[in-house]
C-alpha positions in Angstrom: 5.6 16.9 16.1 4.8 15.3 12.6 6.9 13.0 10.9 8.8 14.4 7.9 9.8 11.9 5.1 13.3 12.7 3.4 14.6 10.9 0.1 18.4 9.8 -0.7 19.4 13.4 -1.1 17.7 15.0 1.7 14.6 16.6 0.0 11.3 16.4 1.4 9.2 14.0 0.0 5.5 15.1 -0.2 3.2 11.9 -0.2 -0.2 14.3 0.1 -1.3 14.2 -2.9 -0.7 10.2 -3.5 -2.8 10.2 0.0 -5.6 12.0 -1.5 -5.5 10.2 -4.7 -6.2 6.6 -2.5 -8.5 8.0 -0.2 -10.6 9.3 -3.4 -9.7 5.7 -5.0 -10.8 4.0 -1.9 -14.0 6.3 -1.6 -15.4 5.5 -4.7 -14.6 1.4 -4.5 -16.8 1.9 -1.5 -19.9 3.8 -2.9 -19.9 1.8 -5.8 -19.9 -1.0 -3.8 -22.9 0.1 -1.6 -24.4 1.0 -4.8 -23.9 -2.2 -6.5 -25.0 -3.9 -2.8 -28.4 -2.4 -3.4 -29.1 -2.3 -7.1 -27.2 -5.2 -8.3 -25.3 -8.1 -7.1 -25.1 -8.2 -3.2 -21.8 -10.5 -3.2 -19.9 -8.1 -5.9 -20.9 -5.0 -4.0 -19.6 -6.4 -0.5 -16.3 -7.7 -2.6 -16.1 -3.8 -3.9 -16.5 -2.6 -0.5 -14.3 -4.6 1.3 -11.5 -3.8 -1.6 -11.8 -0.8 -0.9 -11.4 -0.9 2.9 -8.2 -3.3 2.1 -6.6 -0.3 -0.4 -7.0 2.3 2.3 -5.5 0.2 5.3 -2.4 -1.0 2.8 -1.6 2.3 1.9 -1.9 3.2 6.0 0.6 0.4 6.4 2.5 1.4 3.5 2.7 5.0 4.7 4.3 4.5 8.1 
């Protein structure tokens, strides 16, 4: 049975659509990252990547 967030006042609170908006967010840090890996500078594109890995798993610990 999924978990099912309330506020103060007992209305569901839909966090979907901020979940889509990191997981986009976090997608793109890491193709531009890959992209910058191979085109450009190696250490900014594994800095990109790895920021984006970090965003996703702080918004997973956030979101539990």
């Amino acid at each position: 049975m999924p978990i099912v967030r309330v506020d103060t006042k007992g209305k569901e609170v839909d966090l979907k659509k901020w979940s889509r908006r990191i997981a986009f967010i976090s997608t793109a840090l890491v193709a531009g990252g890959v992209v910058e890996f191979f085109v450009g500078d190696q250490a900014i594109g594994l800095l990109v990547v790895m920021l984006g890995g970090a965003l996703s798993s702080i918004w997973n610990l956030a979101d539990d």
